[in-house]
N, C-alpha and C positions, 0 to 999 in steps of 0.2 A: 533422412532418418525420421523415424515415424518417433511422435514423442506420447508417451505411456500416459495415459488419465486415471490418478487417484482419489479416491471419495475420502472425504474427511471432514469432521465436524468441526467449525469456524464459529467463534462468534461475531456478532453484527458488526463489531468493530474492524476484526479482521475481513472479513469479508468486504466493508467498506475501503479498506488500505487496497487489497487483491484487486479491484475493482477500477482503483483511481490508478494503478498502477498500470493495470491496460489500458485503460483512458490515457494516462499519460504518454503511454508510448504509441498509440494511436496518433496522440493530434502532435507529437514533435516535428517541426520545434513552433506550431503557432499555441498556444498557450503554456507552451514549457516554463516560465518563470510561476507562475500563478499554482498552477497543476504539480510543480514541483516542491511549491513552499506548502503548498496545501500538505504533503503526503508524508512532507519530513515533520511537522505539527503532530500532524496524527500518530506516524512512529514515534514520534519521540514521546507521545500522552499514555503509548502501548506499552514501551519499553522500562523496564524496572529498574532504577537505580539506587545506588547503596544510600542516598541519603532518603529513600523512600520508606524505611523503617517503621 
């Protein structure tokens, strides 16, 4: 199955998450611990939460 290419405007940040996420699944499992704590850091600095008021 052929998979569909969508253009859509990111910012730097998101782009850098998109990025380390294929990195990430490129180098598994030799730098999976590093590569993965790194990426949950960054979602979690992206991700909005209720005490961020």
């Amino acid at each position: 199955m052929k998979q569909r290419k969508e253009m859509m405007e990111v910012t730097p940040e998101e782009r850098e998450l998109l990025e380390g996420i294929r990195n990430y699944n490129r180098s598994f499992p030799n730098g999976y611990p590093e590569l993965l704590w790194d990426l949950q850091q960054l979602f979690d600095s992206m991700v909005r939460s209720s005490y961020d008021e």
